[in-house]
C-alpha positions in Angstrom: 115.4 246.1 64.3 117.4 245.7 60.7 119.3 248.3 61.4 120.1 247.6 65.3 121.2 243.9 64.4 124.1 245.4 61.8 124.7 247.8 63.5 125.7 245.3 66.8 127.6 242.8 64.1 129.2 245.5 62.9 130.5 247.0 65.8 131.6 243.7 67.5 132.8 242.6 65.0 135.4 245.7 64.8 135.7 245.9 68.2 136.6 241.9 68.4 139.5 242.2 65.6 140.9 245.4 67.7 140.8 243.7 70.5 142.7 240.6 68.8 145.2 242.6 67.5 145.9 244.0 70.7 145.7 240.7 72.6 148.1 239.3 70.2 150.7 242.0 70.7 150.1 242.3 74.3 148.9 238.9 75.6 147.2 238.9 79.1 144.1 237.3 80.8 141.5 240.1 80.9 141.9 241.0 77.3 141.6 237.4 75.9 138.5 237.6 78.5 137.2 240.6 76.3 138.1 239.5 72.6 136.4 236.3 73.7 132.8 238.1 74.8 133.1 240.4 71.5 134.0 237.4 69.4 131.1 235.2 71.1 128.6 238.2 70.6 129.6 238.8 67.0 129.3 235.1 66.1 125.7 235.1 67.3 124.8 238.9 65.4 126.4 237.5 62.1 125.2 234.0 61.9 121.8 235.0 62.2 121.9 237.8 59.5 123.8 235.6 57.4 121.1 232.2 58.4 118.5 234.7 57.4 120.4 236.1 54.1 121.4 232.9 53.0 117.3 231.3 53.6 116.2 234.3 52.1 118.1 233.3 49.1 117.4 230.3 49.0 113.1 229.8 49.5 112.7 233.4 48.7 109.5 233.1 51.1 107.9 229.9 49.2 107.9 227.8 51.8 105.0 225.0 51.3 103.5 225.6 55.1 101.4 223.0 54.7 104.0 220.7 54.4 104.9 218.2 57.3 107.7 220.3 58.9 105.1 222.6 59.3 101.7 220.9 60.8 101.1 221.8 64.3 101.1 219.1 66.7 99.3 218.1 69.0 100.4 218.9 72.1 101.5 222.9 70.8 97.9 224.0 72.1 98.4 223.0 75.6 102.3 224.5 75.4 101.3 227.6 74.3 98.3 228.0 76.5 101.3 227.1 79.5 103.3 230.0 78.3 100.5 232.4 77.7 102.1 233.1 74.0 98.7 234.8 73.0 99.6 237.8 75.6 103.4 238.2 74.6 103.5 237.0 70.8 102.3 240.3 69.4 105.0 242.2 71.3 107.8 240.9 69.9 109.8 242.7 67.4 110.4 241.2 64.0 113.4 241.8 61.8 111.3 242.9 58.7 107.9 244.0 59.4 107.2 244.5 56.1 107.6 240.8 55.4 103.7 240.7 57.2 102.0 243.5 56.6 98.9 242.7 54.9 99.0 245.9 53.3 101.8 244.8 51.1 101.4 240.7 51.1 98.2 238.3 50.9 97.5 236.0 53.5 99.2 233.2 51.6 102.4 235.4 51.1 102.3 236.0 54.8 101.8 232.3 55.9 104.9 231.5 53.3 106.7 233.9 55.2 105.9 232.6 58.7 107.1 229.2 57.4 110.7 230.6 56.5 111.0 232.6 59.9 110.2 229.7 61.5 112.7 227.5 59.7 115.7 230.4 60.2 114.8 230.5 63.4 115.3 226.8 64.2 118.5 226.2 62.3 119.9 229.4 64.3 119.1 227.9 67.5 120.9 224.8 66.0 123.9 227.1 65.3 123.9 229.2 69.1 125.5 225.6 70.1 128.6 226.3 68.0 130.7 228.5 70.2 130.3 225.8 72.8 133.5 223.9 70.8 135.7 227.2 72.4 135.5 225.9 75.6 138.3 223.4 74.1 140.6 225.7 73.6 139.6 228.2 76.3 138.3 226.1 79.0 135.4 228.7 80.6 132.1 226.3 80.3 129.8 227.7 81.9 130.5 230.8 79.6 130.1 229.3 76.4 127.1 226.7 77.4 124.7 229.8 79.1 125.5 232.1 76.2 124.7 229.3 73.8 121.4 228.5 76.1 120.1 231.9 75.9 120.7 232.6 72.7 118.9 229.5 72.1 116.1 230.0 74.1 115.8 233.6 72.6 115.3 232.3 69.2 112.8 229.9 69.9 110.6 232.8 71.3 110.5 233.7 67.4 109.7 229.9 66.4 106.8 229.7 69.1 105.0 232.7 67.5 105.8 231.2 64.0 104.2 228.1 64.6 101.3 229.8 67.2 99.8 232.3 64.3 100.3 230.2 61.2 97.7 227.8 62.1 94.8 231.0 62.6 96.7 232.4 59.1 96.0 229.3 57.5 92.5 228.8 59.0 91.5 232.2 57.7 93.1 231.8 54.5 90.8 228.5 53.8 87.9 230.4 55.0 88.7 233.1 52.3 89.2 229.8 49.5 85.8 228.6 50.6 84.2 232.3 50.2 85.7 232.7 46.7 84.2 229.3 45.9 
């Protein structure tokens, strides 16, 4: 999935500077309409790589999950039994396997690691709003407010199953604390 993502930023992102180059030589409707889609679609492929780079850096996957942010609440049973997450939540992809395999990671690494997906996650779906300021200058609302929606709603797909298998991750880690005991 890694290599998909840069691969899409990449392209649009070429794609999108052609395309202003050309609109700016040769102005017309249905080529703004284009560098506008490719701009819009690299936006959203290189703010989450760089949200995810730039978290990455930042916690390098020491996240406390215990803390506050964290704690499930109280009504996130009853949501997630609504939205049948235990069917889908295995089946989605993830961006770096690797990061919870527990092959390579302990349980405590991969619980720290569910806590940073979760907080990228949430501050990209903060960030999908941003291309809704366009409609300023390019009018088109409906454009910019459904892609900003669904990108939205995509990522908080990847919070749900954050915040749906850290509490059993945790769970099973304090059974392992109390075993060692």
């Amino acid at each position: 999935m890694a290599k998909g993502m840069k691969l899409i930023a990449l392209f649009s992102t070429f794609f999108f500077i052609g395309l202003l180059v050309w609109y700016l030589i040769v102005p017309n409707s249905v080529l703004l309409s284009f560098t506008i889609t490719l701009g819009v679609i690299a936006y959203h492929f290189l703010m989450r790589l760089l949200v995810g780079t730039i978290i990455d850096a930042i916690f390098k996957n020491n996240l406390n999950y215990n803390g506050f942010w964290f704690k499930p609440r109280k009504f996130e049973k009853k949501l997630y039994k609504l939205l049948r997450v235990r069917r889908w939540t295995k089946n989605i992809p993830t961006y770096s396997p690797e990061t919870f395999d527990i092959k390579k990671h302990s349980w405590e690494e991969i619980a720290k690691a569910t806590a940073q997906a979760e907080i990228v996650h949430e501050i990209i779906i903060l960030l999908s709003f941003l291309p809704i300021l366009l409609i300023i200058p390019f009018g088109t609302p409906l454009v910019f407010i459904l892609t900003s929606v669904v990108s939205a709603l995509f990522d908080s797909i990847f919070v749900i199953a954050q915040r749906y298998n850290r509490p059993k991750i945790v769970a099973y880690l304090n059974k392992l604390k109390k075993k060692a005991e």
